[in-house]
C-alpha positions in Angstrom: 0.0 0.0 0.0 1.7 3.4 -0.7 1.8 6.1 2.0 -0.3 9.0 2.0 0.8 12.0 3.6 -1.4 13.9 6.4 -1.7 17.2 4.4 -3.1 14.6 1.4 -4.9 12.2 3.7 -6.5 15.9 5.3 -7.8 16.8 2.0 -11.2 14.5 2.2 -10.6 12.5 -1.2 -10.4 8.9 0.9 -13.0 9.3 3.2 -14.1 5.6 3.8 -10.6 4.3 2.1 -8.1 2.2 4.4 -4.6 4.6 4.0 -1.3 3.8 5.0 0.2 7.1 7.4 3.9 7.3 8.9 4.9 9.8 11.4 5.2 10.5 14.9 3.0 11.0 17.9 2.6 14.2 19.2 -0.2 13.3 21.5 -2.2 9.8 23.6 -5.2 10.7 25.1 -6.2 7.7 26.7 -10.0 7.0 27.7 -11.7 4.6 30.5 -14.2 3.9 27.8 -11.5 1.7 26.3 -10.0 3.3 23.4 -7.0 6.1 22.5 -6.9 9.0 21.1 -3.6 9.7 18.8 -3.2 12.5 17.5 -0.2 11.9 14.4 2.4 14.4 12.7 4.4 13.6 9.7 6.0 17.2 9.0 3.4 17.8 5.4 1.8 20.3 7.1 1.0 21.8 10.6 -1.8 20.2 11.5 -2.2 16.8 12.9 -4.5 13.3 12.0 -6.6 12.3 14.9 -6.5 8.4 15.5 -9.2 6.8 17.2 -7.4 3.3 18.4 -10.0 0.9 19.8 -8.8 -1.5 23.0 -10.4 -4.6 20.5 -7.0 -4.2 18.6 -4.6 -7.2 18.4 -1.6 -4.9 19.1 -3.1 -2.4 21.5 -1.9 -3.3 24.6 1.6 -3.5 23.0 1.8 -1.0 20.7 -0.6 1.7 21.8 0.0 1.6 25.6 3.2 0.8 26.0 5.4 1.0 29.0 7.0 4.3 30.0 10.3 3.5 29.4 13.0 2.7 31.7 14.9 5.0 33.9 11.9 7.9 33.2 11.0 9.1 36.8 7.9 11.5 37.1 9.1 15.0 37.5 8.2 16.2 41.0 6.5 19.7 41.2 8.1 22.5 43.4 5.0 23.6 46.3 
């Protein structure tokens, strides 16, 4: 399948068409409701794709909520 870009894939012209998108995440929202929100850059333009992942996905627990990686500690706020 070849990639579309986000400022393409932005456009409207695959509405209902399974796309193939590379970039980054800027953003996870995740829900209780079980499901993420992703919200994906590739540098085409300045806006972002919203991703709606859905729990139900064989890779979601791996792929979508991953571990925070090791040796990260939470900052701590000054009082």
């Amino acid at each position: 399948m070849k990639r579309t870009y986000i400022a393409e894939a932005l456009r409207g012209e695959n509405i209902d068409k399974e796309i193939l998108v590379k970039g980054w995440v800027r953003t996870r929202r995740d829900s209780k409701g079980g499901f993420s929100f992703i919200e994906l850059n590739d540098g085409s333009c300045f806006r972002n794709l919203q991703i709606i992942a859905d729990a139900d996905l064989e890779n979601y627990q791996q792929e979508v909520i991953k571990p925070k990686r090791p040796g990260r500690k939470p900052k701590k706020h000054k009082k």
